[in-house]
C-alpha positions in Angstrom: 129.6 135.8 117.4 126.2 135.3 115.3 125.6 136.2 112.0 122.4 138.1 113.2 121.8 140.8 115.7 119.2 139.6 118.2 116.6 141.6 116.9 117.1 140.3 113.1 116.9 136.7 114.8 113.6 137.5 116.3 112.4 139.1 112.9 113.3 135.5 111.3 111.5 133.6 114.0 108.6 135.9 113.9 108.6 135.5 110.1 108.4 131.8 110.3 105.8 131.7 113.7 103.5 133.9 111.2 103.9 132.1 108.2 103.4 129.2 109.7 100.2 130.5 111.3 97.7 129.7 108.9 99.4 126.4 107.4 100.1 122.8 109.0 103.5 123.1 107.4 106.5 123.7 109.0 109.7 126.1 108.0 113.3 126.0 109.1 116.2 128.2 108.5 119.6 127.3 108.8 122.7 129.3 108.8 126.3 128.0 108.0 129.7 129.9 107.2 130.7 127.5 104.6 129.2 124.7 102.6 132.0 121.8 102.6 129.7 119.8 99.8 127.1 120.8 96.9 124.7 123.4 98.3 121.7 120.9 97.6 123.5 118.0 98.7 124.1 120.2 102.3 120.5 121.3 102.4 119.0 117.7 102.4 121.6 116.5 104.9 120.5 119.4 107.3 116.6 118.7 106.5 117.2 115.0 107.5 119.4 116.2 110.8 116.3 118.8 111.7 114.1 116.0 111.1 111.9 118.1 108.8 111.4 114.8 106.8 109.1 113.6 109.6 106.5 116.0 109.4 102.8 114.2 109.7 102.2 115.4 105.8 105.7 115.9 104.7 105.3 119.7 104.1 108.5 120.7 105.3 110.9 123.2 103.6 114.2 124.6 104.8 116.1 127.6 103.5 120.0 126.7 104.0 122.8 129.8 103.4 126.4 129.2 103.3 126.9 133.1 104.1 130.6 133.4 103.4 130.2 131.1 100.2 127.0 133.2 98.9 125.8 130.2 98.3 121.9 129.2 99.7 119.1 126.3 98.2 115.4 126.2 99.1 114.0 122.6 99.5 110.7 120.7 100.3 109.6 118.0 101.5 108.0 115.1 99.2 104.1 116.3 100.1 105.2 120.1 99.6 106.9 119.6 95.8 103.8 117.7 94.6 102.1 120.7 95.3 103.8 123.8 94.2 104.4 125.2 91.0 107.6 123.7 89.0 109.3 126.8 89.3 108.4 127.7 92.9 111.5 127.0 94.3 113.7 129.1 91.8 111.4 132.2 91.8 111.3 132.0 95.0 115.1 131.8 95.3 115.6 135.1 92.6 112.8 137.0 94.9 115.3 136.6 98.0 118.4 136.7 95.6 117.4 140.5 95.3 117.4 141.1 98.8 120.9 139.4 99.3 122.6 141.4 96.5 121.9 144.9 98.1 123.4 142.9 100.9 120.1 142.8 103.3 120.1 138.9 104.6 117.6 139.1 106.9 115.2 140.6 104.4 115.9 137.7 101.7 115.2 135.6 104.6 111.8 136.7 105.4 111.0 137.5 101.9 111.7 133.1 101.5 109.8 132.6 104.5 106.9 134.8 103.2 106.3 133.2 99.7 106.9 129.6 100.9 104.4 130.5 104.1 101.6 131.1 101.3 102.6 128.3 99.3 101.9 126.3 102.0 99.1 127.8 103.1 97.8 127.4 99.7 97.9 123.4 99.6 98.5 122.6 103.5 95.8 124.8 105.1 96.1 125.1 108.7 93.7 122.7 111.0 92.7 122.9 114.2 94.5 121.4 116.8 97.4 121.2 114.4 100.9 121.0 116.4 104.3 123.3 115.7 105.9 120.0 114.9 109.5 122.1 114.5 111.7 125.2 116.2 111.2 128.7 114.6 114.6 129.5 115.8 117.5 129.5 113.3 119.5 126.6 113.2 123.3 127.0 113.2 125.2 124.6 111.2 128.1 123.2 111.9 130.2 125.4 110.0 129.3 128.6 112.5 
């Protein structure tokens, strides 16, 4: 059984089609029950497995959650963290962090999806004939 009705799945993927809309970066989520190893650690093996690290410019970032751990990182690619703000990543986190406490995931989702979509869009533009180099789906670690 999913984590996410279908509906709240299409929300997420529709989050991440219209972030991605005006940016050539690309965005990933990916769900796991548990995290077997540091939450960061697990978020850069999973954005090496997506292959988000092979973007053209490197602007990929993936939200990872460990739901029954409560435990969830944001991470960018190499192009993406020269870009954005030192303390992107963590506001970013507290602004979804709100969302997860009143126990709303798929809002915390799209809220991460949102501010990292304009990040993006900020420093990674969208030009034509740029290519959806990744899914918009939700990945499902191995842990589902």
């Amino acid at each position: 059984m999913s984590i996410f009705t279908e509906k709240e799945q299409e929300q997420i993927s529709e989050a991440v089609e219209a972030a991605e809309r005006y940016t050539s970066g690309e965005i990933r989520i990916c769900i796991e029950k548990t995290c077997s190893e540091p939450v960061l650690d697990r978020a850069a093996n999973y954005f090496h497995k997506l292959g988000m690290n092979k973007t053209a410019q490197r602007n990929g970032v993936l939200i990872y959650i460990a739901t029954n751990d409560h435990q969830f990182a944001i991470i960018g690619d190499a192009g993406i963290n020269k870009q954005v703000p030192h303390d992107f990543w963590d506001s970013t986190k507290e602004a979804m962090l709100s969302h997860f406490k009143n126990g709303d995931l798929t809002s915390g989702i799209i809220t991460g999806v949102k501010l990292a979509g304009k990040q993006l869009q900020t420093y990674f533009p969208y030009v034509d004939g740029d290519v959806n180099e990744l899914p918009n789906d939700i990945s499902y670690g191995d842990g589902k």
